[in-house]
C-alpha positions as a Python dict, from the first residue, in 0.01 Angstrom:
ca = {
    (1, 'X'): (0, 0, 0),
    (2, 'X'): (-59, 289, -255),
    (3, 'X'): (301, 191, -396),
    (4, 'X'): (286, -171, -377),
    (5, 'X'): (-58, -108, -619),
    (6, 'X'): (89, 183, -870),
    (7, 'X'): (391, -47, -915),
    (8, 'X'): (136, -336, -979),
    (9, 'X'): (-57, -121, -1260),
    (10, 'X'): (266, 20, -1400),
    (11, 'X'): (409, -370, -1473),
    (12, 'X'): (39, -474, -1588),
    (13, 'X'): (84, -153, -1860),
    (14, 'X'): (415, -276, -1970),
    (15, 'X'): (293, -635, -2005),
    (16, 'X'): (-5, -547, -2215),
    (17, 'X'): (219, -302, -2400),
    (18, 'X'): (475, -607, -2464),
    (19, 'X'): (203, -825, -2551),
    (20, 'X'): (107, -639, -2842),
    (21, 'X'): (-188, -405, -2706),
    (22, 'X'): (-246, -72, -2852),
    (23, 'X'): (-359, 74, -2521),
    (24, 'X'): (-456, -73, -2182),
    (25, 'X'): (-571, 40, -1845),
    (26, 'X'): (-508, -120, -1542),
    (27, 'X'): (-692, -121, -1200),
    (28, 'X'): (-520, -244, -867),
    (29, 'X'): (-710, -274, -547),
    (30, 'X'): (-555, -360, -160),
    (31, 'X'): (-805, -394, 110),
    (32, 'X'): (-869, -581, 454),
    (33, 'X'): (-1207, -626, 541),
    (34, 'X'): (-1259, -747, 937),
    (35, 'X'): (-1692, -883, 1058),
    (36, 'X'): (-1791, -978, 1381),
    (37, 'X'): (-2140, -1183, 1444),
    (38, 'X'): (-2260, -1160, 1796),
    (39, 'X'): (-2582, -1414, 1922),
    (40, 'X'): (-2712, -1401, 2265),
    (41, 'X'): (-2418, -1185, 2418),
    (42, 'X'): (-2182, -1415, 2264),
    (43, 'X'): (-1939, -1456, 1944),
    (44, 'X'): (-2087, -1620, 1628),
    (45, 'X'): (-1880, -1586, 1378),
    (46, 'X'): (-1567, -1354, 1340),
    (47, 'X'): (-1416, -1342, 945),
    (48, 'X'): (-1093, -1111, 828),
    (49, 'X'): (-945, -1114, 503),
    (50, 'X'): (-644, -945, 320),
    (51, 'X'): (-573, -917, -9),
    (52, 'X'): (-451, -788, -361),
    (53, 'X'): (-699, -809, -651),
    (54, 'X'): (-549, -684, -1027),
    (55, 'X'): (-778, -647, -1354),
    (56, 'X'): (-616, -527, -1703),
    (57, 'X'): (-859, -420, -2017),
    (58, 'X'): (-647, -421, -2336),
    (59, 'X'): (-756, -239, -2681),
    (60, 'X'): (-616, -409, -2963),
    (61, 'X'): (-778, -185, -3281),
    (62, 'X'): (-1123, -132, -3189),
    (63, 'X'): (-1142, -448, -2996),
    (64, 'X'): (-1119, -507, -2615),
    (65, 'X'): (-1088, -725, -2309),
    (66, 'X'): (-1092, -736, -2007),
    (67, 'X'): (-908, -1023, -1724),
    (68, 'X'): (-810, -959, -1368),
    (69, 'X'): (-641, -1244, -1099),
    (70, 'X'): (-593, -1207, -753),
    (71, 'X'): (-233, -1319, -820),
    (72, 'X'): (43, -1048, -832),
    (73, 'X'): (320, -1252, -925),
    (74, 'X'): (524, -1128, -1221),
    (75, 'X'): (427, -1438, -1398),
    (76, 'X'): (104, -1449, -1370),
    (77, 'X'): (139, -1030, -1475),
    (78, 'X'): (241, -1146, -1812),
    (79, 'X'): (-20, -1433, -1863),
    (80, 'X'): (-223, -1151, -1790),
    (81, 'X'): (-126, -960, -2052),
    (82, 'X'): (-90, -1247, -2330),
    (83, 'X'): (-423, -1417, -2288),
    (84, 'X'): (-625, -1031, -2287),
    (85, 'X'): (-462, -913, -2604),
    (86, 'X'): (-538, -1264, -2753),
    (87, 'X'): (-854, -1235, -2620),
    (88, 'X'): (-925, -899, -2774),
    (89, 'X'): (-782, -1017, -3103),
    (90, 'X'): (-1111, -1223, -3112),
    (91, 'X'): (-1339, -1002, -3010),
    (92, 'X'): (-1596, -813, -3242),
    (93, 'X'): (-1521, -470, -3335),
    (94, 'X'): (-1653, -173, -3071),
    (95, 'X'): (-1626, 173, -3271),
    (96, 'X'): (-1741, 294, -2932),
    (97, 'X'): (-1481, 159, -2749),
    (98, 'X'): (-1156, 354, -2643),
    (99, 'X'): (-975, 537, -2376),
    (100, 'X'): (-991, 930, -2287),
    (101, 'X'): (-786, 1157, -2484),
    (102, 'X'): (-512, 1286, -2246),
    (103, 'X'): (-719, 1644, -2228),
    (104, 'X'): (-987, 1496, -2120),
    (105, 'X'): (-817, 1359, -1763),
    (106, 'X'): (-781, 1497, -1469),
    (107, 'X'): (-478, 1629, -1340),
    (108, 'X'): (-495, 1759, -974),
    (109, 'X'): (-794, 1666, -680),
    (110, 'X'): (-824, 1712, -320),
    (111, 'X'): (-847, 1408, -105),
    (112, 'X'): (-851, 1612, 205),
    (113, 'X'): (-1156, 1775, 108),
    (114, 'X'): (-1319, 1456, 42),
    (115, 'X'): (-1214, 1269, 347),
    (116, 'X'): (-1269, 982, 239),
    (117, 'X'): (-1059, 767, 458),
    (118, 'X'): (-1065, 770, 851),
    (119, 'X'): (-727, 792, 933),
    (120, 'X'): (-754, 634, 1307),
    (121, 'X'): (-631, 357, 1402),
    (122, 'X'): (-812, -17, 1290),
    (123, 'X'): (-1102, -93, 1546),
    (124, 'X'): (-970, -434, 1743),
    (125, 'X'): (-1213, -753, 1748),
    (126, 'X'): (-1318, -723, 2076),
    (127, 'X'): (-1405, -350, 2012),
    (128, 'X'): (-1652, -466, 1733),
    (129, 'X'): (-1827, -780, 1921),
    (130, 'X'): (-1907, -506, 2227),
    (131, 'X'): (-2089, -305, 2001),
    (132, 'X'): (-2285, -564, 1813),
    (133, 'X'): (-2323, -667, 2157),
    (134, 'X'): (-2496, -382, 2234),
    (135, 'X'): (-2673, -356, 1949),
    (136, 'X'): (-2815, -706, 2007),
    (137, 'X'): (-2896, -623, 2408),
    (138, 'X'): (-3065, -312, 2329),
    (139, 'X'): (-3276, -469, 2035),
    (140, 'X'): (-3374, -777, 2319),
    (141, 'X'): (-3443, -534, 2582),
    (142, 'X'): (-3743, -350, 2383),
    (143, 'X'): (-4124, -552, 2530),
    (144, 'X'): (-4237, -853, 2261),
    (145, 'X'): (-3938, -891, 2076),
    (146, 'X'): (-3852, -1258, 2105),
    (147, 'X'): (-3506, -1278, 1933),
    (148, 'X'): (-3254, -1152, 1758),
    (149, 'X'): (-3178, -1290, 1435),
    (150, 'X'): (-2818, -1115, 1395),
    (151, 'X'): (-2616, -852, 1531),
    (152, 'X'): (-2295, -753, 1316),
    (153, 'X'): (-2012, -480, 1335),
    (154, 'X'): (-1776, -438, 1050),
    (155, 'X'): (-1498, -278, 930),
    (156, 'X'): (-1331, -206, 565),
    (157, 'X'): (-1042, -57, 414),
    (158, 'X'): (-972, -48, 42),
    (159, 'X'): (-715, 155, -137),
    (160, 'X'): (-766, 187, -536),
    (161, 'X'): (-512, 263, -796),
    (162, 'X'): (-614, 327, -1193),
    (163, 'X'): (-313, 358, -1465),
    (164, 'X'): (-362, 375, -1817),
    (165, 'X'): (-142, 418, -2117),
    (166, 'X'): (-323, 738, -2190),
    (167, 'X'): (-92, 876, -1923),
    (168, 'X'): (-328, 892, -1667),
    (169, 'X'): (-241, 750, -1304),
    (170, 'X'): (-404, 800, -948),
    (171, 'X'): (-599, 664, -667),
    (172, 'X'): (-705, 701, -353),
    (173, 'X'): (-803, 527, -27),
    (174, 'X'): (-1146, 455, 155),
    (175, 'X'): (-1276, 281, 489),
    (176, 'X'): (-1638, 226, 624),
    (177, 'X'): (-1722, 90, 952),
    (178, 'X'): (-2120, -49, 970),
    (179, 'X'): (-2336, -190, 1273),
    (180, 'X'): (-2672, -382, 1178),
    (181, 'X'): (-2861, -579, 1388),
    (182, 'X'): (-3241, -756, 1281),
    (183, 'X'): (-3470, -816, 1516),
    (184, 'X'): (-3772, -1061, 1574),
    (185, 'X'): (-4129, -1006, 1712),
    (186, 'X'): (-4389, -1260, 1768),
    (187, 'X'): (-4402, -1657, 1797),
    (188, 'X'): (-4481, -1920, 1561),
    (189, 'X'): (-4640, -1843, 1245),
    (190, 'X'): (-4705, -1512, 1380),
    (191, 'X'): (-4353, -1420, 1379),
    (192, 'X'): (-4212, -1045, 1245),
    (193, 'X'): (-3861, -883, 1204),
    (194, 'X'): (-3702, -587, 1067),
    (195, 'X'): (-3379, -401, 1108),
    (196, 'X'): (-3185, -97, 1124),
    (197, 'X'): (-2848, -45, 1056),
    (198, 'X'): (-2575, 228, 972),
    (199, 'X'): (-2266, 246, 772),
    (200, 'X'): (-2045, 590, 792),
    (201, 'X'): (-1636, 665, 598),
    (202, 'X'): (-1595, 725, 987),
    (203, 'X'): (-1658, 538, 1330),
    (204, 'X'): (-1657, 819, 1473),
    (205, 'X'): (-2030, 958, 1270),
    (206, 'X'): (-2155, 610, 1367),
    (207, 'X'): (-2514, 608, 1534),
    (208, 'X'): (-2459, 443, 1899),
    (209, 'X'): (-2485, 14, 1892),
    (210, 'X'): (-2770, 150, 2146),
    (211, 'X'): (-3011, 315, 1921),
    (212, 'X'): (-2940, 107, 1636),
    (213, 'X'): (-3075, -224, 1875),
    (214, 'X'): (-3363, 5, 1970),
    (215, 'X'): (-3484, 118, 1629),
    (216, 'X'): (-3479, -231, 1566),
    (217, 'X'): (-3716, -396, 1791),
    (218, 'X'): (-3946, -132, 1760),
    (219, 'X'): (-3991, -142, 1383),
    (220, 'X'): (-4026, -574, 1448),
    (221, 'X'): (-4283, -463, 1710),
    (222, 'X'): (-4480, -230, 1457),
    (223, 'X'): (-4491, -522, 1197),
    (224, 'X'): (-4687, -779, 1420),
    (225, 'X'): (-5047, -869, 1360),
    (226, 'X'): (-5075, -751, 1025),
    (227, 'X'): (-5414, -715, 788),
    (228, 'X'): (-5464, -708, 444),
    (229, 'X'): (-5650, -375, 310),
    (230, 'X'): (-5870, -354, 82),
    (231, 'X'): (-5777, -391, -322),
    (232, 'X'): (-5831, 7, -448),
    (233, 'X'): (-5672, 341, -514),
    (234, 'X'): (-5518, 498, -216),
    (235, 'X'): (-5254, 722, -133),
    (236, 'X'): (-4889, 556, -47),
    (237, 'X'): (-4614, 725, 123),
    (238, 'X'): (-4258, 523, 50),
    (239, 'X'): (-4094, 566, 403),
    (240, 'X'): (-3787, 749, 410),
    (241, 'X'): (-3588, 375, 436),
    (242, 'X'): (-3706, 241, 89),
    (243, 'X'): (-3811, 604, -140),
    (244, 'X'): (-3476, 604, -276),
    (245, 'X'): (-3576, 299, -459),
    (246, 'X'): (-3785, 503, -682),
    (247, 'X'): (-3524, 754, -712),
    (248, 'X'): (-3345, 457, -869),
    (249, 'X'): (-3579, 413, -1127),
    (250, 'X'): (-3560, 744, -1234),
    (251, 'X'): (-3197, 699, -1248),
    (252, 'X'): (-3210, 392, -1420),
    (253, 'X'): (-3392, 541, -1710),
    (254, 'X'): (-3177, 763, -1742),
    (255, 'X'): (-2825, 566, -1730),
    (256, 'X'): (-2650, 575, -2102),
    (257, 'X'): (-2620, 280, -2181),
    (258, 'X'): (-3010, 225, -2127),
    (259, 'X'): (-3095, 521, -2336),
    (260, 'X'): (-2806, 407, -2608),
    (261, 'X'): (-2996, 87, -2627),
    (262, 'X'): (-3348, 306, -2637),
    (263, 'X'): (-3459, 69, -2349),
    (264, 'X'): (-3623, 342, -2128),
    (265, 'X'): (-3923, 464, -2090),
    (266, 'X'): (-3778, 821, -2058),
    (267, 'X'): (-3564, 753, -2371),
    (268, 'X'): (-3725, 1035, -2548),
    (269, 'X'): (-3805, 1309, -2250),
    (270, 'X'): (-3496, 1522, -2274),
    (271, 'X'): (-3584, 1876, -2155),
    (272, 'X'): (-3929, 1739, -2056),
    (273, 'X'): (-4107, 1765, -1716),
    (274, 'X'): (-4050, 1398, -1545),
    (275, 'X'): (-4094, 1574, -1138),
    (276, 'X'): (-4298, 1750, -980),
    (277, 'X'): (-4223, 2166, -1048),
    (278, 'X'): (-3976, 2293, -789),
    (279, 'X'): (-3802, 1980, -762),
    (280, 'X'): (-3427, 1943, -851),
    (281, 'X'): (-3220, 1627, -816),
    (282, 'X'): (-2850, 1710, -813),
    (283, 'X'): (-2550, 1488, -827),
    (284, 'X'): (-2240, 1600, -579),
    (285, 'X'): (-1961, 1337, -624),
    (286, 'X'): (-1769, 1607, -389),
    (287, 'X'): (-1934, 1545, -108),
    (288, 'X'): (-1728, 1474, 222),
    (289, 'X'): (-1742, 1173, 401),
    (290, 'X'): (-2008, 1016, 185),
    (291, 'X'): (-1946, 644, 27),
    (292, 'X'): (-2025, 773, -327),
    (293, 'X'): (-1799, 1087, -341),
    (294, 'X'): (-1469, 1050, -585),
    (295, 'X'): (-1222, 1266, -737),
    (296, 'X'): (-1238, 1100, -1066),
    (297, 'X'): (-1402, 837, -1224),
    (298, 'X'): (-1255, 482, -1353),
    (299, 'X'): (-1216, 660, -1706),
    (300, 'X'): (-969, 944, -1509),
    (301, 'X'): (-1220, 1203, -1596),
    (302, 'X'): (-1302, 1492, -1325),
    (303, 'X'): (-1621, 1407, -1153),
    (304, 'X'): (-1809, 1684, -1047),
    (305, 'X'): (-2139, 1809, -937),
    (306, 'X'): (-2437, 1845, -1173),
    (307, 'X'): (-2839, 1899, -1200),
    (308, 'X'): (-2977, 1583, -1351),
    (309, 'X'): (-3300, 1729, -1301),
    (310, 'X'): (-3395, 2098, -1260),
    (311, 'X'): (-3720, 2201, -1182),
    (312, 'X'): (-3907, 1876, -1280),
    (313, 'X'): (-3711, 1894, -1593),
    (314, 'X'): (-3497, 1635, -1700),
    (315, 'X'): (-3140, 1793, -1828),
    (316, 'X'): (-2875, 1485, -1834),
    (317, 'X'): (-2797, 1148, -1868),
    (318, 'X'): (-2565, 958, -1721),
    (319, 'X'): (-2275, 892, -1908),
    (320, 'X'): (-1933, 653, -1968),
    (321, 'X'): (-1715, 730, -2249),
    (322, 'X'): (-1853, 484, -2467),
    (323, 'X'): (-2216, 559, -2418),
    (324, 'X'): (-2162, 871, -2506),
    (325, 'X'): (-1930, 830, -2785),
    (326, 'X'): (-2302, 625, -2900),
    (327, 'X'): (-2505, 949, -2808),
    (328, 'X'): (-2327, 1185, -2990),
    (329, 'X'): (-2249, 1307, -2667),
    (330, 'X'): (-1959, 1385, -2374),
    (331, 'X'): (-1885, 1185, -2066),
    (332, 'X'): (-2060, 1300, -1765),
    (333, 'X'): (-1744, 1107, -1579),
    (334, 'X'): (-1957, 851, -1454),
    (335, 'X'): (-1801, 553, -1546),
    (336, 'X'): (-1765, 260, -1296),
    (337, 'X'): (-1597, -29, -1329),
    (338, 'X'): (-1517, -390, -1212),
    (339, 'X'): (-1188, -572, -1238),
    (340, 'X'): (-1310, -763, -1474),
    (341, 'X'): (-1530, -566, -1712),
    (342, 'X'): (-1547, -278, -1897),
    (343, 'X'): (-1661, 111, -1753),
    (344, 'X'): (-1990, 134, -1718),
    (345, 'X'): (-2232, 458, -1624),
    (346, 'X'): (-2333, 488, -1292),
    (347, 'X'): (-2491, 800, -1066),
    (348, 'X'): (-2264, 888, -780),
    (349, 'X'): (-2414, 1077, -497),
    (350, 'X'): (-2788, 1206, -575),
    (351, 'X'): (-3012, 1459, -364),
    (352, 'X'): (-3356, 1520, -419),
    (353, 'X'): (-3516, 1799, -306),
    (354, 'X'): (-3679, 1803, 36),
    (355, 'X'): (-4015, 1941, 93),
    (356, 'X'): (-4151, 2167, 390),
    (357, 'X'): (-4357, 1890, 556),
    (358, 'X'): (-4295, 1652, 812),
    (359, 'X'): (-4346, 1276, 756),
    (360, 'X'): (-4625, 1286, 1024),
    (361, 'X'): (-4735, 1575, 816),
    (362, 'X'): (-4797, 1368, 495),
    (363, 'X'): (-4983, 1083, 680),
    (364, 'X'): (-5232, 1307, 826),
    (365, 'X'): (-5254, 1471, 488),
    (366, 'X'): (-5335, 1106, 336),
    (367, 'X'): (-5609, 1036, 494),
    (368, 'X'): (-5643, 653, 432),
    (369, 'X'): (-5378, 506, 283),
    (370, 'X'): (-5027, 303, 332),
    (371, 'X'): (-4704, 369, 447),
    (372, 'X'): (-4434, 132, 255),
    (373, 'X'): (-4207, 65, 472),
    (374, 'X'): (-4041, -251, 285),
    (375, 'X'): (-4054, -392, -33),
    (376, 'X'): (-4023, -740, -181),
    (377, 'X'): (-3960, -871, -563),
    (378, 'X'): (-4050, -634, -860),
    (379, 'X'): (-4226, -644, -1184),
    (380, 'X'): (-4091, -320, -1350),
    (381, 'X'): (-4108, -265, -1731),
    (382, 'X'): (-3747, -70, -1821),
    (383, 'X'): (-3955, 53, -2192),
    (384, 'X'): (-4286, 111, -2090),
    (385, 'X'): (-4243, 238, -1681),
    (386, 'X'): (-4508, -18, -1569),
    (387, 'X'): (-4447, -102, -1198),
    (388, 'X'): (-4569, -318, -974),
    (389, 'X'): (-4374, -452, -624),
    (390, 'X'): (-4486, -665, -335),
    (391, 'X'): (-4512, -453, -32),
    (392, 'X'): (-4550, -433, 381),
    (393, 'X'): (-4603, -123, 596),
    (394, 'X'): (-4831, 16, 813),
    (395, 'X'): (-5233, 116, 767),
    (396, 'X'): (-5332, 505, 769),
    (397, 'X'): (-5706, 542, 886),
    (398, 'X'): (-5785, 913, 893),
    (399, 'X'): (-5496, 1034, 891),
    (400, 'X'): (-5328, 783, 1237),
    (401, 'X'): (-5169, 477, 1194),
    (402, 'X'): (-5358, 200, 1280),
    (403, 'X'): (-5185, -108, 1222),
    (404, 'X'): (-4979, -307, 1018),
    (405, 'X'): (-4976, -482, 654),
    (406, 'X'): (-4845, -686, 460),
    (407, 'X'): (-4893, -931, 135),
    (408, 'X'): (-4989, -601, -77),
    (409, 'X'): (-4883, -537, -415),
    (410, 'X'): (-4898, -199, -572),
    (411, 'X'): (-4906, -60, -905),
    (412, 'X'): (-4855, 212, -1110),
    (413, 'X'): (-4685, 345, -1416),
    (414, 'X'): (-4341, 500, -1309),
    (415, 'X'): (-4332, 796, -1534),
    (416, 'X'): (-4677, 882, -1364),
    (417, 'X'): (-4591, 827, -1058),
    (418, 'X'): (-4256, 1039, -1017),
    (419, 'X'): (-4437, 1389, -1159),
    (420, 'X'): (-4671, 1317, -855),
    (421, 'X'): (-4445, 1264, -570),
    (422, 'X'): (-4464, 1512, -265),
    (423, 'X'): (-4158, 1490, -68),
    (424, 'X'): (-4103, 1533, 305),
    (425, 'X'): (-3853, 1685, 461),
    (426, 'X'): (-3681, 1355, 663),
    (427, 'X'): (-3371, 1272, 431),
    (428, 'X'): (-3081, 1122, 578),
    (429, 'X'): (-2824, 1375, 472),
    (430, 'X'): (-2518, 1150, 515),
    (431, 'X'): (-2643, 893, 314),
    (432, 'X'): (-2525, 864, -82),
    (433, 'X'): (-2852, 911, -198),
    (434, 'X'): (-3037, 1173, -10),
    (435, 'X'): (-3420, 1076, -64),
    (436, 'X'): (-3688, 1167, 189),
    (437, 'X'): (-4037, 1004, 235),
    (438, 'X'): (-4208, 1032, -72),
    (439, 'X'): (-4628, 1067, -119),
    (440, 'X'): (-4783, 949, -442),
    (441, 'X'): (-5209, 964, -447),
    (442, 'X'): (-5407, 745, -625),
    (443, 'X'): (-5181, 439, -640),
    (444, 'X'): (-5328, 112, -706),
    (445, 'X'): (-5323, -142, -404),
    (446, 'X'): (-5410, -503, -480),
    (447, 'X'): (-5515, -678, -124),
    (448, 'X'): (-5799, -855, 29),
}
């Protein structure tokens, strides 16, 4: 496969080259992708696919575009090549716009070291409707759940190749295997469900179809019967599943291309505290066996690892080659890209610091408050940090859960909000962002 796709981004180079581009890059990706739906002990629904997907950006002056097909043909190679650079003729001028200079580009990496790929042989159908099987019989088996909604195993494969006339060439190949299954509590209008669910590089890390089912039911159970609290200021603690979600935000205001635009509320807190003291949040594209790790990024510049925050203190952005370029700045290799569009900045693997405390530790330490354990819709101002989200969890009454909730919305003003977070100490360490439950006090809670 690697071959088939480096000849594929060689012959789109030549084409743009022969078309009348300045420079191009190319981007060639094989996969096969395999699902299985299981419902009531039997198949649902079992998909595969195959396939071959090409995308060419073309610089013609300071103007670009971008096209992609899922067509290899020679033909359609060169159609390729004719419409982008005519495309790009007509497009406005980018000053920004460009490809790495060749010192800029990596030159060697370590896959091994990575491991991104798991090298054993493809899981069979019937291998992955048993354990969605399972998954679905241990999620039916917990008392008061009254169906399961769906119960899927899945498996992926995708090997990536990037060329570009700035002599850079490599790629690489990754897999994932996933089980999910969502479960239902209640009757009628009283009905609940939740999930659980894990994706790993390798079967082999994969939590057991067993547990997965379990977790399941029980979190459906937990959701029944809910209340609506109170409207006030409590203390909420963003469970474990949905704190990375803030995390995002914090990332978000910090992504170049928001900050080149000055649409951020953190636009102007370089070097200023925007955590709590002690706090560092670190991006390692390096790590092994993790779905954001990668040797390079889709500008062929050397990821590696970084403090985007250290200390509280905020002491990068995140940053493509062109955002930068806008910044005054250099590439933090973060650039991501589609097949057909442009590189654009985006974190890789992030880790916040985790704190001493258990998560039962923070909910006796709240008092009276809310767990968030899901979220729904958002109202989030990108300039100002204003935030409020439709929410569901679980009631804290001195310092014991007490039941559930739901049809809450709270609020608060981001920036605020993320120099008061106390973390736990419950991250998921194999997960691409590595966020435990996070406590913020005095949040505002809009219910009964």
């Amino acid at each position: 496969m690697t071959q088939q796709l480096e000849r594929l981004a060689q012959a789109l180079l030549s084409a743009a080259k022969t078309a009348g581009a300045d420079a191009a890059d190319a981007m060639t990706i094989g996969g096969t992708s395999l699902s299985i739906d299981v419902r009531n002990g039997a198949l649902e629904q079992a998909e595969r696919s195959e396939g071959t997907d090409i995308g060419l950006r073309v610089f013609v002056g300071q103007r670009q575009a971008c096209v992609s097909a899922s067509d290899t043909s020679d033909a359609t190679i060169t159609t390729m090549a004719e419409r982008a650079v005519a495309m790009a003729r007509e497009a406005p001028e980018d000053p920004y716009a460009g490809l790495a200079d060749p010192g800029q580009l990596v030159t060697d990496w370590d896959m091994a070291a990575l491991d991104l790929a798991d090298d054993s042989a493809e899981p069979a159908p019937k291998a992955l409707q048993d354990a969605a099987a399972q998954a679905e019989a241990a999620a039916q088996s917990v008392a008061g759940v009254s169906q399961v909604q769906s119960a899927s195993a899945a498996y992926g494969a995708r090997d990536i190749y990037l060329a570009a006339s700035n002599g850079f060439a490599g790629g690489y190949r990754r897999t994932d295997h996933s089980i999910s299954c969502v479960a239902i509590a209640g009757e009628g209008l009283g009905m609940e469900r939740d999930y659980d669910g894990d994706m790993r590089i390798h079967g082999a890390d994969l939590r057991s179809s067993e547990e997965i089912g379990r977790i399941a039911g029980e979190r459906a159970i937990a959701r029944l019967n809910p209340t609506k609290p109170k409207t006030g200021s409590y203390p909420v603690l963003f469970d474990e599943r949905i704190s990375s979600s803030l995390i995002g935000h914090l990332l978000s205001a910090i992504n170049g291309a928001a900050i080149a635009r000055g649409a951020s509320f953190l636009r102007d807190a370089m070097g200023e505290q925007v955590l709590p003291e002690g706090l560092d949040l670190i991006e390692d594209p390096h790590r092994p066996r993790v779905t954001g790790s990668r040797p390079f990024d889709a500008e062929g510049l050397p990821t590696q690892r970084r403090a985007l925050v250290e200390n509280g203190v905020l002491q990068s952005w995140t940053l493509d080659l062109a955002n930068a370029r806008k910044l005054g700045l250099h590439s933090t290799a973060n650039a991501a890209r589609s097949l057909s569009a442009p590189p654009s900045p985006t974190p890789w693997n992030i880790a916040l610091t985790q704190g001493t405390m258990t998560r039962d530790d923070l909910v006796a330490q709240m008092g009276t408050g809310l767990i968030v354990t899901s979220m729904i819709g958002s109202t989030i101002n990108p300039n100002t940090g204003d935030y409020s989200r439709g929410a569901s969890g679980l009631w804290v009454e001195n310092g014991e859960i007490t039941n559930a909730v739901s049809e809450v919305t709270i609020a608060g003003n981001l920036r605020d909000m993320l120099r008061r977070i106390v973390p736990a100490n419950d991250a998921r360490t194999h997960l691409s962002r590595v966020v435990p439950s996070l406590l913020i006090d005095g949040m505002t809670l809009a219910g009964s």
